[in-house]
Each structure stands twice: as structure tokens, then as C-alpha cells.
KOLMARKE-745113 format. One record per residue (C-alpha): y, z, x. Coordinates in steps of 0.5 Angstrom, whole numbers, plus 2048, in hexadecimal, padded with zeros to 3 digits. Layout:
<pts>
c2|c3|c1
Y|Z|X
...
</pts>
This chain:
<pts>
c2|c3|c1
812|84C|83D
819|84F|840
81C|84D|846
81E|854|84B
81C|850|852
821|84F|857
823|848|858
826|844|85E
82D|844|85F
830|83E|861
835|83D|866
83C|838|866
838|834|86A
83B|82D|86A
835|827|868
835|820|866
83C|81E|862
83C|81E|85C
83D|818|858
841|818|851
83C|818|84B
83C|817|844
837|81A|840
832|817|83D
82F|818|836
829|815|835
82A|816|82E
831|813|82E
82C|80C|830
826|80E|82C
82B|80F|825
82E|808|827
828|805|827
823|809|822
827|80F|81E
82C|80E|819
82E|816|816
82F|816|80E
82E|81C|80A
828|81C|806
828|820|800
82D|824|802
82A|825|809
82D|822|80F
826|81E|811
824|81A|817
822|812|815
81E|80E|819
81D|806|81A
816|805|816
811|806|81C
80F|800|820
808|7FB|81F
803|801|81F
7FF|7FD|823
804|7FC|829
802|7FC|82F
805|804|830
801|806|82A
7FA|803|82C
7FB|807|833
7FD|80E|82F
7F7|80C|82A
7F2|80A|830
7F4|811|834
7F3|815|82E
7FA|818|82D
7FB|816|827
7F7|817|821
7F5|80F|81E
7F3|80D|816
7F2|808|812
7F7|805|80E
7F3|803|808
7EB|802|807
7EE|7FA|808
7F2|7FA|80C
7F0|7FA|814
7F7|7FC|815
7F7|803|819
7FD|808|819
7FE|80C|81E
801|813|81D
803|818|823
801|820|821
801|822|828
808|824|82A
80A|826|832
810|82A|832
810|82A|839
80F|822|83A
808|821|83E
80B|81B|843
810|822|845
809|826|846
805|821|84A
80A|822|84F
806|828|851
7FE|826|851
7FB|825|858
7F8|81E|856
7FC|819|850
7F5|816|850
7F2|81B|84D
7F8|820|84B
7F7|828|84A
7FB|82D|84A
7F9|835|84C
7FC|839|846
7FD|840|845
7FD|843|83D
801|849|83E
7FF|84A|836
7F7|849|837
7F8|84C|83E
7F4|846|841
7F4|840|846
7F0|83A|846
7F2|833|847
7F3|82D|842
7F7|826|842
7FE|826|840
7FC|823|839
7FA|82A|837
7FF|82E|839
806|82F|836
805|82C|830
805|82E|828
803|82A|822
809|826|81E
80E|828|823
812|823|822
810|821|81A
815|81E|816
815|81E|80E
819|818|80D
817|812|807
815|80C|80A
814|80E|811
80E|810|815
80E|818|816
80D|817|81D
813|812|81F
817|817|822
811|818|826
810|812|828
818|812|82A
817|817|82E
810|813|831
815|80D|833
81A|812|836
815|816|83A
813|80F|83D
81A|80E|840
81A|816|843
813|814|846
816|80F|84A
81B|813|84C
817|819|84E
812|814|852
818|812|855
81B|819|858
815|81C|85A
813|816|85E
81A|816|863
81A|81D|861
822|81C|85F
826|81D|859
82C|819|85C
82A|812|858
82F|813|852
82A|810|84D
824|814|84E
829|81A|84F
82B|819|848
824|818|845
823|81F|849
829|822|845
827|81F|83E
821|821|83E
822|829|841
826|828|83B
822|827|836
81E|82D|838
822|832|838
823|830|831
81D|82D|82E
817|833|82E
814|838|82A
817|83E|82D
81E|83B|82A
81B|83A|824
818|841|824
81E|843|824
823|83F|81F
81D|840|81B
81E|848|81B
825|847|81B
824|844|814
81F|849|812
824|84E|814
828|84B|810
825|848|809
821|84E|809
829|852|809
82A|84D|804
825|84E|800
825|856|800
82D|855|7FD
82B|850|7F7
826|855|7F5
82A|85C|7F5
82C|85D|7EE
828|85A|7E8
82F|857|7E7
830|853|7ED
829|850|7ED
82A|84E|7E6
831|84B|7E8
82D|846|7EE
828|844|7E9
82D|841|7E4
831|83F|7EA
82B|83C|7ED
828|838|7E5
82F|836|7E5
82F|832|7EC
828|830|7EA
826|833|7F1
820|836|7EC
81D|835|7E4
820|837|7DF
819|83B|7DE
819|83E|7E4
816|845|7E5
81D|84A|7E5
819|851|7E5
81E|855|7E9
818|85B|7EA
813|856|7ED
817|853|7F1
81B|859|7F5
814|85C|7F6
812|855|7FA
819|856|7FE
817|85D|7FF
810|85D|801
813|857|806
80D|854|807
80F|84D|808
811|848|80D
817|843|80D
815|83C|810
81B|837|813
818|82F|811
817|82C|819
81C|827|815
821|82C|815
81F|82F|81D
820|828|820
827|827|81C
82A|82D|820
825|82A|826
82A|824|827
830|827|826
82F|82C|82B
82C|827|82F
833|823|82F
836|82A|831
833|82D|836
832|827|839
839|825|83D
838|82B|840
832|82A|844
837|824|847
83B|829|849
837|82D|84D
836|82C|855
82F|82C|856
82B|82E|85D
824|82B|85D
81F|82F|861
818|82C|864
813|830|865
80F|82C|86B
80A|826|869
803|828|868
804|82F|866
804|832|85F
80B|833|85E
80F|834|858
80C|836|851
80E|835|84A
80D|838|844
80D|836|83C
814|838|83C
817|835|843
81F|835|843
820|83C|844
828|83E|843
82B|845|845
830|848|848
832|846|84F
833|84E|850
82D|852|850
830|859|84E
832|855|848
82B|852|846
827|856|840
82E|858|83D
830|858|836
835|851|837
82F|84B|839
831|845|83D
834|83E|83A
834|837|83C
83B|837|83D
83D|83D|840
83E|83E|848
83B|843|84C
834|841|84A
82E|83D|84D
829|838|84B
823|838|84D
81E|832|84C
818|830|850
817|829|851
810|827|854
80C|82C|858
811|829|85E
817|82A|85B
81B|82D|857
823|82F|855
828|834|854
82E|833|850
835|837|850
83C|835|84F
83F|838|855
83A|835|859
83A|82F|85E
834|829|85E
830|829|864
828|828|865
824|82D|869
81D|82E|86B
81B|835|868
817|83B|86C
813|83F|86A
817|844|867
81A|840|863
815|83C|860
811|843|85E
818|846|85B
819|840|857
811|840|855
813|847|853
819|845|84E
815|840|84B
80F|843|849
813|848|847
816|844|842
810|841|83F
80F|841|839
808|842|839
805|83D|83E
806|83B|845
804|835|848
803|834|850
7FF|82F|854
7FB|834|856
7F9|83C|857
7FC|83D|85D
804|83B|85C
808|842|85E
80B|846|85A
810|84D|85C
812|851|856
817|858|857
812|85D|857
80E|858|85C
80D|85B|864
80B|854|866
80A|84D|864
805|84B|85E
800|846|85D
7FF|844|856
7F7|847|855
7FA|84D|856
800|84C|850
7FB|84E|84B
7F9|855|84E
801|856|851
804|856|84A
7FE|85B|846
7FF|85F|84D
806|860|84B
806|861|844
801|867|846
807|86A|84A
80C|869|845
807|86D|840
</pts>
């Protein structure tokens, strides 16, 4: 979904004080205590410390909820290990924060692939099998995931904080705020998908240049027996090979290994920019269905909207562009460099405005506490309700046809 509604425009408003602040990576205490960075292979690789007893207290809740997925170590052994498949790209502590009952959770979601709505738990939603999959000798293939699970713990608190005295002034909380929005604008599938095509692109060109000639191709392979990248009996029909580069029937995969490598460099990256951005936090008033998120939260875009939907994209470090992240149904945040930190109650127009960008952000999904959130697009007359998103975007792409 691309972002072409209008947005709020803050004003210099003052608010409170900003306090000096150091960003904080997680990660940065995560590597001093779990990580250590190798090459393996020839491939720079994440290490973990070996897991934790599998019967651990953490472990036997993952086990009782069912988010894992348990087996025996041996026909002798009671022993249980416990491996997470499920991996949530958008953390599920993150997502609670927009049900109507914790005790009971349940999101209202809108799949704009299916063209369907229906409600279900936050463990359900925003979540791929092996996200976080790691392939490193002598560690469990879900230690990164586990990582990740003892960050997210931290980030709960945080969130319970901020939401309950509805203010990002403490810095503690604010900062795991940060992180976390961080981590998601650049730990998803949509980056991936993307990365994945730009190495297709490129492989694929590859490819198409090693097999130009019947010359150059007998050149590569004998380049390729002599560093022992193939056997020495490897199959060298030139003719059979041209026409599978040819016919282009082939997909090109990047390892999740490779993916989560270039995650967390990003990550250390983009991150002190967050720091440096002044937040306003917006309330949307206590009881009502406020603000909606989306499998793809951290909404980054130009400040200018004349500038939106061009050919040069918006970055983490460049000025005169905004930030856009809903913190709970009650909160959310907007981010700037030219900005200032203040905290305000939030009308209803604006709530409909940002409602509008995130869903138009989404990936696929978009989670709100219930069907009758706000929602104003460009080509709306008037404010929207969440039952009618569905029938509003299929009305459009008639018009547009």
C-alpha cells in the first residue's frame, strides 16, 4: 500500500525540555553478553551462547502457551527441547497494546490481500515461520529468536509504562521506544523482499554476462574447479545452460542467515537517528478506538507532501522528513529533526489523518482494537470507519480503472 494521504503539519510549539540522550542499542548489550561475530566459511555469521536449560522456567511457559513447538531428545531421554518456528516481525507485547481486553486479547484485522476482516489474538498475526532462523554449528536454530524474546520482554515494560502515564518523558522508556521502532523499519518481510530482488537483479545479470559467449563460460568454470567452488566433474554444457538463463524461470533466495546480518548493521545505523529526532506524542481520548497499526508500523516519508511518491525515497537521516509510529490505540508519535518534543491531546482529524497513513503503509495487514477506528484518505469527503475500509479502497480502484 503506498502513503498519498495528507498528513498533519506540526508547528514550533515548545513542550517539555529535551533531555541530553545517548542512543541505546540493544544489541550493543545483546553482543556483550550473547554474540560474538566470526566468519564462518567465509561468511560473517552470527554466534550465540549455547541456549539455556530447555526446561527453564521461560521455556516451560513458551511450551505451555504453545508458541513453540516441543520434541523428545531421545526415546530415553525425558528431556524436552524447545524450538520456536513462529517468528513475530512485529513483537506481540508491541500489538497487545491495541486489543480491548489483555485478558482475553484480540485484534481487528484487515487483509487487503484477501479483501477480509475478522478478529484473532496477536499470536496470529505478523509472524513467519524461521524469521529468525539461524544455521550456526553447536547452536539451537532459534537462539537469535530467543534473543530477540528477552529484548522484547524489556520493551513490554517499557510500552506498560508509556501507555499507563500516557508520556514518553521518562528516558528509559523512551529509549526502548526508539529501539524498538528501530528494529522495525528494518527487521520485515518488505525489506527483505526487496534486498531479495536486488540480488535476483543482480545475480540474474550475472549470470547472463558469464554465459554470453561459449568462451566466457568455459572460462568461469574452470575458474570455479580451480577454487573448488564446484567438482571437477561438474556438468559444463554451455548450450543447457544459456537456455535456463534464457527461459529465466528461477528464483534466487537470500539465506535468512545473510538477511539478519544486514538487519543488525542497519539497525546500528539507523538507529541514532531516531535519538535525534524530537518526538510529539499524540492521545487520542481514553476509551475510544484511537490509533490503528499495521504489519508495517514505522511509517517514514517525506515532510513535504509535494515530494511524497517521487523518484528520490526518504531516509532515516535526512531532514525534512517525518516519522509516523502508533504506539497503542491511545498513543502515538510523530518524529522530525526540525521539530520540537511536546505531548498533546489529539482531535479527531488528526487521529483520522494518521489512521489514513498507517494503513496506507501496511504491508498487508492492519490491526486496530476494533471496527470503528477513523480513518480520512485524500479522495475521503468526510471521516471514515474502519468497516467501511474494505468497500472505500474497492470503490477507488473502480474509479481509478
Amino acid at each position: 500500500m503506498n502513503c498519498v494521504s495528507p498528513l498533519p503539519v506540526l508547528g514550533p510549539d515548545s513542550g517539555f525540555a529535551a533531555q541530553p540522550r545517548r542512543p541505546q542499542g540493544f544489541l550493543k548489550k545483546v553482543r556483550g553478553e550473547l554474540f560474538r561475530w566470526g566468519h564462518i566459511g567465509g561468511i560473517e555469521r552470527i554466534q550465540i551462547r549455547r541456549r539455556r536449560h530447555p526446561l527453564s522456567p521461560d521455556n516451560e511457559t513458551a511450551c505451555r502457551s504453545g508458541q513453540s513447538h516441543c520434541h523428545r531428545l531421545s526415546s530415553t531421554d525425558s528431556e524436552l527441547i524447545v524450538t520456536a518456528r513462529r517468528h513475530h516481525y512485529v513483537p506481540q507485547c508491541y500489538l497487545r497494546g491495541f486489543v480491548l481486553d489483555r485478558d482475553k486479547p484480540q485484534l481487528f484485522v484487515i487483509d487487503g490481500k484477501d479483501q477480509r476482516t475478522f478478529c484473532t489474538a496477536p499470536a496470529n498475526v505478523a509472524a513467519e515461520r524461521d524469521f529468525h532462523r539461524i544455521e550456526v554449528d553447536d547452536y539451537p536454530p532459534d537462539a537469535l529468536e530467543n534473543a530477540f524474546s528477552g529484548f522484547e520482554t524489556e520493551v513490554s515494560q517499557a510500552l506498560h509504562r508509556i501507555i499507563t502515564t500516557r508520556s514518553i518523558k521518562n528516558d528509559d522508556a523512551r529509549a526502548y521506544l526508539l529501539n524498538l521502532m528501530a528494529l522495525m523499519a528494518i527487521k520485515n518481510p518488505r525489506h527483505r523482499e526487496g534486498w531479495r530482488t536486488a540480488q535476483e537483479q543482480l545475480w540474474k545479470r550475472v549470470l547472463d554476462l558469464a554465459t554470453a559467449t561459449p568462451e566466457r563460460w568455459a572460462s568461469q568454470i574452470r575458474l570455479a574447479k580451480a577454487a573448488g567452488d564446484i567438482d571437477a566433474d561438474a556438468d559444463e554444457d554451455y548450450q543447457r545452460m544459456r537456455e535456463f538463463v534464457e527461459v529465466d524461470q528461477y528464483r534466487i533466495n537470500v539465506p535468512t542467515g545473510r538477511h539478519l546480518e544486514m538487519e543488525m548493521k542497519a539497525f546500528e545505523t539507523v538507529l541514532p537517528f531516531f535519538f535525534h529526532r524530537r518526538w510529539v506524542l499524540f492521545r487520542a481520548p481514553v476509551g475510544t478506538a484511537g490509533f490503528v497499526t499495521s504489519d508495517h508500523p514505522v511509517c517514514l516519508m517525506w515532510s513535504d507532501p509535494e515530494q511524497r511518491g517521487k523518484f528520490h525515497p526518504p531516509g532515516h537521516g535526512l531532514r525534512r522528513t517525518q516519522i509516523l509510529f502508533p504506539i497503542s490505540n491511545e498513543l502515538a508519535v510523530m518524529g522530525a529533526f526540525e521539530s520540537h518534543d511536546e505531548e498533546r491531546d489529539a482531535p479527531d482529524w488528526l487521529i483520522a489523518q494518521f489512521n489514513a497513513t498507517v494503513a496506507l503503509h501496511a504491508d498487508r495487514q492492519i490491526y486496530a482494537r476494533d471496527s470503528n477506528f477513523m480513518y480520512r484518505m485524500a479522495h475521503n469527503e468526510r471521516i471514515m470507519r474502519g468497516d467501511e475500509f474494505l468497500a472505500d479502497q474497492e470503490s477507488l480502484r473502480l474509479v481509478d480503472s
